[in-house]
C-alpha positions in Angstrom: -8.4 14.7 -43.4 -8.7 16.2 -40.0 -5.1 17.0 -39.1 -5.5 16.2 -35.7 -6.8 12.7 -36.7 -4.1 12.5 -39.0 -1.3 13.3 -36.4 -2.7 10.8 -34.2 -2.8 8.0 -36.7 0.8 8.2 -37.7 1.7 8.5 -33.9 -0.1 4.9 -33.7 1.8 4.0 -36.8 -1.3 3.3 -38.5 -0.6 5.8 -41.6 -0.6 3.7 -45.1 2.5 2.1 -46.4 5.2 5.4 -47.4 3.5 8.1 -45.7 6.1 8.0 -43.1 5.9 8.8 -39.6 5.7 12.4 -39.8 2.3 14.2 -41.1 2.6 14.9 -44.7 0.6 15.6 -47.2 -0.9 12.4 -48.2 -0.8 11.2 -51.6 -3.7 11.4 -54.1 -6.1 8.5 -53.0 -9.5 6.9 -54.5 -12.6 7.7 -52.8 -12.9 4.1 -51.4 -9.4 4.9 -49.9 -10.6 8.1 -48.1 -13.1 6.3 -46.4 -11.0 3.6 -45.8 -8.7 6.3 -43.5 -12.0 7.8 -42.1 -12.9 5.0 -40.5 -9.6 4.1 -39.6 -9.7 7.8 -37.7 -12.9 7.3 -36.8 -11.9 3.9 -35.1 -8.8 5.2 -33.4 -11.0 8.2 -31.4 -13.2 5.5 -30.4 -10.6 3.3 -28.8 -8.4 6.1 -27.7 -11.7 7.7 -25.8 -11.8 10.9 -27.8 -14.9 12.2 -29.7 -14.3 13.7 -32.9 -12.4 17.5 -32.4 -12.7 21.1 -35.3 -10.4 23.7 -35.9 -8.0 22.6 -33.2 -4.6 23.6 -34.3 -2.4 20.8 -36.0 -0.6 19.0 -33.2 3.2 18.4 -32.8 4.1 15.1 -34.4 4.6 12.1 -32.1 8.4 11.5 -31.6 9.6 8.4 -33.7 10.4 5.2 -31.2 13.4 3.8 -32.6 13.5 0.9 -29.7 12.1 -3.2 -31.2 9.1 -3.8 -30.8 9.1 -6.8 -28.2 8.2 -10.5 -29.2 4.1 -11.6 -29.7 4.7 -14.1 -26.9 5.4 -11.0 -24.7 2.3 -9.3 -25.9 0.3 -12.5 -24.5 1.9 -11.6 -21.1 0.5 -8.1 -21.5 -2.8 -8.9 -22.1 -3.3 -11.5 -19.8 -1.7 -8.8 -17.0 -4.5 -5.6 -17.8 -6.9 -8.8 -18.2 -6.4 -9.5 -14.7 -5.9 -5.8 -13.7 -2.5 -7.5 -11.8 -0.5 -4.3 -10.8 2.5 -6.7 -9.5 2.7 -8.9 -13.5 2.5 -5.5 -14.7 5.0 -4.4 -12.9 7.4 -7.4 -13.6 7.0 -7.1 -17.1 7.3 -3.3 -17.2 10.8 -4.0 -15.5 11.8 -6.4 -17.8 10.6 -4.6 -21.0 12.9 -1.2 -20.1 15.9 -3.3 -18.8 16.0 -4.6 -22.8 15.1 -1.2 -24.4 12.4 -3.1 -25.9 8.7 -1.4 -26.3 5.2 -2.2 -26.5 3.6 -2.2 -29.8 1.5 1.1 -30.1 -1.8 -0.4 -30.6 -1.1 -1.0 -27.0 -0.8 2.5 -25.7 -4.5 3.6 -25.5 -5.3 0.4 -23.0 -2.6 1.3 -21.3 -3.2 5.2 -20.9 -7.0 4.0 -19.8 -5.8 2.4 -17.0 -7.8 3.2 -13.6 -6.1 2.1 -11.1 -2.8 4.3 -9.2 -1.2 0.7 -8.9 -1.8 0.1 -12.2 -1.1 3.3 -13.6 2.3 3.3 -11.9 3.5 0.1 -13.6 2.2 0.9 -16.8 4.2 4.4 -16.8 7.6 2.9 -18.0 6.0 1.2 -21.0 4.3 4.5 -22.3 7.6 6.0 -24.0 7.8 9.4 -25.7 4.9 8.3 -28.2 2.6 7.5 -25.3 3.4 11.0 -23.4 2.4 11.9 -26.4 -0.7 10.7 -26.8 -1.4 11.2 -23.2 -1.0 14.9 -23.5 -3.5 14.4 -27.0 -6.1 12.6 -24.5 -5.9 14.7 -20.9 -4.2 11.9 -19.4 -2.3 13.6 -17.1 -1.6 10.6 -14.8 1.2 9.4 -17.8 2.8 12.7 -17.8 4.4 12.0 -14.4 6.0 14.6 -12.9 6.1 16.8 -15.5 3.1 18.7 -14.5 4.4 19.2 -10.7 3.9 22.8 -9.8 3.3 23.3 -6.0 2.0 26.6 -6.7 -0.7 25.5 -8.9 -1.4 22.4 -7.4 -2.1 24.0 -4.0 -4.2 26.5 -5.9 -6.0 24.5 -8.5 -5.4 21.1 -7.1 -7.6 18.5 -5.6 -7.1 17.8 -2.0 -4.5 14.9 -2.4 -2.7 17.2 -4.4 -2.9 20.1 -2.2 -1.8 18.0 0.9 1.6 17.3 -1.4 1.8 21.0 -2.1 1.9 21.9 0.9 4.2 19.1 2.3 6.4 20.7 0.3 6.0 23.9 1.1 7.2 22.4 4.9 10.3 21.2 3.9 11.1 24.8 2.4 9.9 26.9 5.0 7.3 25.2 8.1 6.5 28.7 9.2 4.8 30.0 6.2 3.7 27.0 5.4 1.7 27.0 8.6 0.3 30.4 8.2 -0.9 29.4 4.5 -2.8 25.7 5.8 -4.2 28.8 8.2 -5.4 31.5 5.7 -6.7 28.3 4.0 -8.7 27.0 6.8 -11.2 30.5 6.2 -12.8 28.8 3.5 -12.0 24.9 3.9 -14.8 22.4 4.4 -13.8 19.9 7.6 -13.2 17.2 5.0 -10.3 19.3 2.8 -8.8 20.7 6.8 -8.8 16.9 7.8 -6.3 16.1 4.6 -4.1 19.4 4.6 -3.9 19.1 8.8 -1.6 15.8 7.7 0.8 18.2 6.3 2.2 19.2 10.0 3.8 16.0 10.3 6.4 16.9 8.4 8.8 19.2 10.4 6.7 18.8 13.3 7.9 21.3 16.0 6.8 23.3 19.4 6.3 25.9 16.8 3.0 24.4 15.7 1.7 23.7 18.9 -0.3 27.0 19.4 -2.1 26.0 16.5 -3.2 22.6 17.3 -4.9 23.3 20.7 -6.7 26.2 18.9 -7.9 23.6 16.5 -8.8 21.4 19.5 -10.8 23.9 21.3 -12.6 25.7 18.8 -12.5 23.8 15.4 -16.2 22.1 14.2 -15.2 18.8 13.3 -14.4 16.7 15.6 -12.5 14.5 13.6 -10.3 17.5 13.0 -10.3 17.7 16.6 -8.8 14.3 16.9 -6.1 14.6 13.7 -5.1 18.3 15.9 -5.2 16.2 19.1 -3.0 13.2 17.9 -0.3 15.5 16.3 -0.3 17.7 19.7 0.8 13.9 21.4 3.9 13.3 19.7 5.2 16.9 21.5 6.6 16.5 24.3 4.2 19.0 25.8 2.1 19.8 28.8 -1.0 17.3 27.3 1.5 14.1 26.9 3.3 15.0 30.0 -0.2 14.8 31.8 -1.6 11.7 29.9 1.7 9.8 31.1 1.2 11.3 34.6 -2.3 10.2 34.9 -1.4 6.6 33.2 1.7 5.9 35.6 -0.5 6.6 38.4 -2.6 3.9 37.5 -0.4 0.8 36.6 2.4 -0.1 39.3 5.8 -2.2 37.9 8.2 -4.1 40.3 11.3 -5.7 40.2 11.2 -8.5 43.1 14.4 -10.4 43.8 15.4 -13.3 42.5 18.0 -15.9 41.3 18.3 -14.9 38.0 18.3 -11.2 38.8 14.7 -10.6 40.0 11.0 -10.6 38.2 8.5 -8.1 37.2 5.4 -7.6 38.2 2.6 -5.9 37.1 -0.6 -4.6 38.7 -3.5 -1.9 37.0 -6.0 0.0 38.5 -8.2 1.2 35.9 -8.9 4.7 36.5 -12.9 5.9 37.6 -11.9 9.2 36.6 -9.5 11.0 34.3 -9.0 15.3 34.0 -10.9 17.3 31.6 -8.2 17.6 29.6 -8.1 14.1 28.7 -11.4 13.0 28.7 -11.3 12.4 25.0 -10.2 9.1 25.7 -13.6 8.2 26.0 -14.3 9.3 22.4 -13.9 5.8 20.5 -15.6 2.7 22.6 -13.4 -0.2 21.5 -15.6 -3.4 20.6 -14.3 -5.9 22.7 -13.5 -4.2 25.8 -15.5 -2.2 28.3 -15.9 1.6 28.7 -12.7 2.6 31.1 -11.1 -0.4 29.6 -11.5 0.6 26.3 -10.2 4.1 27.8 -7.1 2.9 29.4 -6.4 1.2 26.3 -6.4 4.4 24.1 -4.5 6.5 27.0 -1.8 3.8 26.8 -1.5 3.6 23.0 -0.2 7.7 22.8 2.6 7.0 25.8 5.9 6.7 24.7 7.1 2.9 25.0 10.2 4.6 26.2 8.5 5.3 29.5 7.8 1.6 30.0 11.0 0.3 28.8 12.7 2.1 32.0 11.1 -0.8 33.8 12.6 -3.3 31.7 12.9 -5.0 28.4 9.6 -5.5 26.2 9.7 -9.5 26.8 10.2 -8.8 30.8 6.9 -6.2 30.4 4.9 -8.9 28.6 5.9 -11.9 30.5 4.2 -9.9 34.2 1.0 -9.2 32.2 -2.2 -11.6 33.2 -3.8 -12.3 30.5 -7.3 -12.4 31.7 -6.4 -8.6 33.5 -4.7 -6.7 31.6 -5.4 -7.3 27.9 -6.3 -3.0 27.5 -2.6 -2.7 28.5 -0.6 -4.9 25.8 -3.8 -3.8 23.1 -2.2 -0.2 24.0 1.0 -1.6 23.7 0.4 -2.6 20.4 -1.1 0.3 18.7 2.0 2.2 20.3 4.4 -0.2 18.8 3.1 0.2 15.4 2.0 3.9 15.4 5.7 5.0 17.2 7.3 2.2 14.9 9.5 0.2 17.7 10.9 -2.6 15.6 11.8 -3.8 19.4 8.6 -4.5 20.3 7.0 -6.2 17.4 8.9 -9.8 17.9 7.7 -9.9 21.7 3.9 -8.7 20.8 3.4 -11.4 18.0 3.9 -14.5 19.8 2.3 -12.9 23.3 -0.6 -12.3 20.4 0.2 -15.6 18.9 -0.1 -17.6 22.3 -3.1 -16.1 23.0 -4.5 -17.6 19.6 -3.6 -21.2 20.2 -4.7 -20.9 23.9 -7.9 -19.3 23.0 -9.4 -21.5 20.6 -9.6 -20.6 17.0 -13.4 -19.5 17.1 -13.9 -17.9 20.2 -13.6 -13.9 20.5 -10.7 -13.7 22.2 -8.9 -15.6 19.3 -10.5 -13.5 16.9 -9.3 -10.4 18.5 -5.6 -11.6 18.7 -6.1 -12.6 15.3 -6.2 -8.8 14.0 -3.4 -8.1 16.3 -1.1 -10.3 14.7 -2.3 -8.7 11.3 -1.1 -5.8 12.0 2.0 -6.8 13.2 3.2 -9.0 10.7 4.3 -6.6 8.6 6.3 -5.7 10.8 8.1 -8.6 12.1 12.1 -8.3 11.5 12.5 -10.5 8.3 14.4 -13.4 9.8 12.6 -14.0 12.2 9.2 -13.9 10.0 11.4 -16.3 7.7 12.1 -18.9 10.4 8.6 -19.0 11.4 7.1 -19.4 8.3 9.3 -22.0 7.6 8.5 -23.8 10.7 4.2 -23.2 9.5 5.3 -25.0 6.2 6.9 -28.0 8.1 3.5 -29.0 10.1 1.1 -27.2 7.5 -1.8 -29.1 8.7 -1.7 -28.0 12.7 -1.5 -24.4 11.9 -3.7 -21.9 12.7 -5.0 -20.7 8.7 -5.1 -17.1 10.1 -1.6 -17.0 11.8 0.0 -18.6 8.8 -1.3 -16.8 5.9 -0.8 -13.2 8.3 2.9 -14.3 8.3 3.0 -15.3 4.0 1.4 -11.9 3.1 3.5 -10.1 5.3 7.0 -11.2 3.3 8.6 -8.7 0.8 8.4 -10.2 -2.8 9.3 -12.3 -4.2 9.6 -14.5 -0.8 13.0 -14.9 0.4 14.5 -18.4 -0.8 14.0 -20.5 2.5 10.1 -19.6 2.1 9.6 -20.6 -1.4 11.8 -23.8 -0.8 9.9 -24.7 1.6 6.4 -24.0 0.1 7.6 -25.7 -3.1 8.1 -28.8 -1.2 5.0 -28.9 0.7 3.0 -28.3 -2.2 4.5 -31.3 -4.3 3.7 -33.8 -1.6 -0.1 -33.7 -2.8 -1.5 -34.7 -5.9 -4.5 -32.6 -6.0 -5.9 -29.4 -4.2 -8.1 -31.4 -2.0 -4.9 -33.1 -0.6 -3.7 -29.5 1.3 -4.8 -27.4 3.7 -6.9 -24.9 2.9 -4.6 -22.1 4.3 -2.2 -23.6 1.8 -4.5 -24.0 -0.9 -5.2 -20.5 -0.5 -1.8 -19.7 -0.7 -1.7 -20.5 -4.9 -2.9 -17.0 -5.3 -0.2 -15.5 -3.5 2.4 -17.8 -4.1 2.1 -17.3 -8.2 3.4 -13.5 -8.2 5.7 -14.4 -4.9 8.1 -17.4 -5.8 11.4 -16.1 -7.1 11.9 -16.3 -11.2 14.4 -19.2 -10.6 11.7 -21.1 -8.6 9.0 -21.2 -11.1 7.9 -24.6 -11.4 8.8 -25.7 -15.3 5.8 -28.1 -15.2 2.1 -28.1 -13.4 1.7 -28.2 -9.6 -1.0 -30.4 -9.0 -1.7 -32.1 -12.7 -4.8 -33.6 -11.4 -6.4 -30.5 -10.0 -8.8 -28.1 -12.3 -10.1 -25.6 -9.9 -10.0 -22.3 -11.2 -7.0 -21.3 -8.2 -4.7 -24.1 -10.2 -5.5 -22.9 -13.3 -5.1 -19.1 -12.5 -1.6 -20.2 -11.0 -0.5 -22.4 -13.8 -1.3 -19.0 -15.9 0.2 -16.6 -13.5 3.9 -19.0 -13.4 4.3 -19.6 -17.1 3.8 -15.6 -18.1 6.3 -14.8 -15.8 8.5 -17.8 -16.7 7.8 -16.3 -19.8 9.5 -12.8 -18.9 12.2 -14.0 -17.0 13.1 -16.2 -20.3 12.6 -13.8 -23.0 13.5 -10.5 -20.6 16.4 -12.3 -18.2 
């Protein structure tokens, strides 16, 4: 027998009953025995994606897993997880499985290894074990290996662009400097596509040092979307461009205190500007759909200033409590894209229910709701957790006068699995109906989410909904009683 095929059928523990799990020489065998093995081989390429190899040197063996081989019932969880391509079951399992020292059976290994997906892959990577690495390095798949192959010298020479942008990432960590002059040398013979990626690199250990580099980009690179990546990266230096964007912005947009009581109120006014200097012209570049040309410009312009230059007028609440509505929407859009891109956590709260009124005041369908909509999209994520919490659970309480949009923004945005007020709460809503058709259909919605979400000790131990049989209620009915099933073989 081919001794690669025979390596790789004892590393599946296929090989006949005493061979061992070594290669050795094989016993003498009758001819219908032979073939039985051939086909075994023949079988095993086929599933493990390799077409049949000749005088390829005799491979090392594949180490001998001496970890159990977890229960059937957890094999059903396995296959119902890469049937469903479900990187967060995957996951859950994987976690479980290596927390017990357990392993997958090796019949397993060559799904495994053909995963596609990055998700995918990097839940699958714990369950692989010595034996898989070892048939990953049989098969080319490098993806198993981990980091083993990491070599920022090769990848940046060799590499594809994703892995050349990490080469050279690190290569700014050691040393920005040379790392700068290499991106340049490399630039020669770069397409735009491959000096858009490796441009991202300057981000880390961004400096005045780098500056020289970027407005040569900006005034004589091809691309323009180069030009924009150089031009972004030049805005987060406190240089002569932002200096003069902030300039040209204050100019325009006048903030008062007036007396008062309670210590006074702001106000704001904006005079969108006719006409803005050469040098910033380019924020003319990107039209923004729902708002007019110098709108749409102001908007942008306001996005790259620093939210510390606004919060010398007052708090972001105070800021967003003198803005009209129906005026000066291009000024809190900006304010938002600043929040998120300069990530001020003190902003986010404040933005969300401006946003969020402007959703219930707008009317669900009408453009201006659909606008704040994506706002809020965005932001969720970034809401501080308790206060995301307590507004969720308030959503849950009167389920059926909540906007589907703001409500499910606010669910996806939670880490899982959902904090314990959330799934309470969600748990009780959802046992007050009797079928589907008896919730909302933000909520019903919500199944899908809700069945890799709830925490293991609030998985429902019998069927939501017994007289539903949509396919959502039966996908979640499957989803809760294979991770019950984890979290009571795995605890």
């Amino acid at each position: 027998m081919d001794p690669l095929r025979k390596s790789l059928l004892l590393g599946l523990d296929q090989a006949p009953a005493g061979s061992g799990t070594a290669p050795v020489s094989l016993p003498e065998v009758s001819p219908a025995w032979s073939a039985w093995l051939q086909a075994g081989a023949d079988a095993v390429y086929r599933q493990a994606a390799l077409s049949t190899l000749k005088k390829l040197p005799e491979p090392c063996a594949a180490p001998l897993d001496e970890r159990p081989v977890l229960q059937p019932a957890l094999g059903a969880v396995l296959a119902l997880a890469l049937h469903h391509q479900d990187p967060l079951l995957l996951a859950e399992f994987s976690a479980g499985v290596l927390r017990h020292g357990l392993r997958v059976s090796s019949g397993d290994l060559p799904a495994l290894l053909k995963l596609k997906d990055s998700k995918l892959q990097e839940a699958a990577r714990p369950l692989l074990g010595e034996t898989g690495k070892w048939l990953a390095r049989q098969g080319g798949w490098t993806w198993a290996l981990g980091l083993e192959l990491g070599d920022a010298e090769k990848d940046w020479s060799e590499g594809r662009s994703a892995e050349r942008l990490a080469a050279l990432e690190h290569f700014r960590t050691v040393d920005a400097g040379a790392a700068r002059e290499r991106m340049v040398a490399s630039f020669t013979g770069d397409g735009a596509a491959e000096r858009l990626v490796l441009i991202q690199a300057l981000h880390v250990g961004l400096s005045l040092e780098d500056q020289d580099l970027l407005l040569h980009l900006i005034e004589s690179d091809r691309s323009k979307k180069v030009k924009a990546a150089a031009r972004a990266l030049l805005l987060e230096l406190d240089g002569p461009l932002r200096k003069a964007l902030v300039a040209h912005v204050q100019a325009h947009i006048e903030i008062e205190r007036r007396a008062g009581l309670r210590g006074g109120k702001l106000t704001l006014s904006v005079e969108l500007p006719q006409v803005w200097p050469e040098a910033l012209e380019w924020v003319f570049d990107n039209k923004h759909p729902h708002l007019g040309k110098l709108a749409s410009a102001w908007e942008r312009a306001v996005s790259k200033v620093p939210l510390e230059v606004w919060e010398g007028h007052g708090a972001p609440v105070e800021l967003l409590g003198a803005v009209d509505p129906s005026e000066d929407l291009a000024t809190v859009m900006g304010w938002t894209q600043a929040a998120l891109s300069q990530g001020h956590t003190r902003w986010f709260w404040p933005l969300y229910q401006w946003w969020a009124e402007r959703l219930r005041s707008g009317g669900s369908k009408s453009g201006a709701a659909r606008h704040a909509s994506q706002q809020i999209g965005a932001l969720a994520p970034k809401l501080p957790l308790d206060r995301a919490v307590d507004q969720m659970v308030r959503f849950l309480a009167q389920a059926e006068s909540v906007d589907p949009g703001l409500a499910l923004d606010v669910l996806r945005a939670l880490p899982l699995p959902w904090p314990e007020p959330v799934a309470r709460a969600w748990l009780g809503r959802i046992n007050r109906a009797q079928q589907v058709r008896d919730l909302p259909k933000w909520l019903s919605d919500s199944l899908k989410l809700a069945a890799n979400a709830l925490p293991p000790q609030f998985l429902p131990q019998r069927p939501l909904l017994p007289g539903s049989s949509t396919t959502r209620v039966i996908a979640f009915a499957a989803k809760v009683t294979a991770r019950r099933r984890i979290h009571t073989y795995l605890p």
